[in-house]
C-alpha positions in Angstrom: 81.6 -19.4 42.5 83.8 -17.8 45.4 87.2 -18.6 46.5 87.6 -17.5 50.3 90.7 -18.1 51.8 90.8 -17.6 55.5 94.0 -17.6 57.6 96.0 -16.7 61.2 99.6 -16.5 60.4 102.8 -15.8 63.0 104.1 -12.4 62.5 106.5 -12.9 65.8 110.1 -12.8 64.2 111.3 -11.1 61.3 111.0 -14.3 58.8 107.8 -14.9 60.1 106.3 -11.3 59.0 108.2 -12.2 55.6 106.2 -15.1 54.9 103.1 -13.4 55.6 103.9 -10.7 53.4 104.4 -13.1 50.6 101.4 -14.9 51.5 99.2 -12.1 50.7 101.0 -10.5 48.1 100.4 -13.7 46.6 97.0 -14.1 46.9 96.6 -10.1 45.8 98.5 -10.7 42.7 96.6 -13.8 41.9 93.2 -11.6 42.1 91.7 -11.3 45.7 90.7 -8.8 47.4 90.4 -8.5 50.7 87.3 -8.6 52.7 88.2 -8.1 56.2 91.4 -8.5 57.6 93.4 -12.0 57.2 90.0 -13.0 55.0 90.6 -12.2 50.9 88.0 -13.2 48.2 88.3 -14.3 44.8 84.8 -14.5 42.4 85.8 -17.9 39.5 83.9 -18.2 36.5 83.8 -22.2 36.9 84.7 -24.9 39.1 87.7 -25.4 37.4 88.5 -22.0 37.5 88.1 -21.7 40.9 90.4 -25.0 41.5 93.1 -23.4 39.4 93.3 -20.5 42.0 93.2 -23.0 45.2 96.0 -24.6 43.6 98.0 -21.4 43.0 97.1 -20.8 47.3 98.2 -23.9 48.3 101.4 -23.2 46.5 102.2 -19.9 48.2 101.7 -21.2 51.9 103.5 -19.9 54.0 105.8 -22.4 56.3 103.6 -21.7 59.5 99.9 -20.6 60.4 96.7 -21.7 59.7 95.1 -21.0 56.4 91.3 -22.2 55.1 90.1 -22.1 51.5 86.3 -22.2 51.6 84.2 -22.4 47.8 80.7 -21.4 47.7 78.4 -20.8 45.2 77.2 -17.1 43.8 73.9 -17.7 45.6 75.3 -18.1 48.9 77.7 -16.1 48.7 74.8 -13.1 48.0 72.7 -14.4 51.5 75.8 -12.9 53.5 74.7 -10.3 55.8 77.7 -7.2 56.5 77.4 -5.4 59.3 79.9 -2.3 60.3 79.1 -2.0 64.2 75.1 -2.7 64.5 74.7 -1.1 61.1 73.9 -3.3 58.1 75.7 -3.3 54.9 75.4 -4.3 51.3 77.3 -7.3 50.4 79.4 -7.3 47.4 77.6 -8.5 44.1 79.5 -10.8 42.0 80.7 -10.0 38.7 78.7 -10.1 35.8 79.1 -13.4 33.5 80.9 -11.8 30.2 79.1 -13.8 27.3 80.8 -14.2 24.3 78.5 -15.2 20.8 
């Protein structure tokens, strides 16, 4: 499962560049990564994995702006199609599932 957290955020004033800066640190200390600007990307092991780390996002919002966390599954996550000007790309592959015996 993915995480995607999607946002627009003020960065107008001085306070307002602050809280955006938090935002993403936050969301870069709790594992994302970004995959295009103001769009980061988090791969969870479970469901409840992936909630955990929505809940951790919801914490960090910032006071203003508009932010979107999206879930979707491995399998569509792999049917995204990446394109760098008319150019096709390879999309990320997700991790591969440790398995413990």
């Amino acid at each position: 499962m993915w995480v995607v957290v999607l946002f627009d955020l003020p960065v107008i004033t001085p306070e307002s560049r602050k809280a955006y800066t938090e935002f993403r640190k936050s969301l870069l200390a709790d594992g994302f990564t970004m995959m295009q600007f103001s769009v980061y990307m988090r791969h969870c092991a479970s469901e409840e994995n992936a909630q955990m780390h929505i809940d951790r996002t919801r914490k960090a919002l910032p006071p203003e702006g508009e932010v979107r966390i999206v879930k979707i599954t491995d399998k569509q996550f792999s049917h995204i199609q990446v394109f760098l000007g008319k150019k096709r790309q390879k999309s990320e592959n997700a991790p591969r599932q440790l398995t413990l015996f």
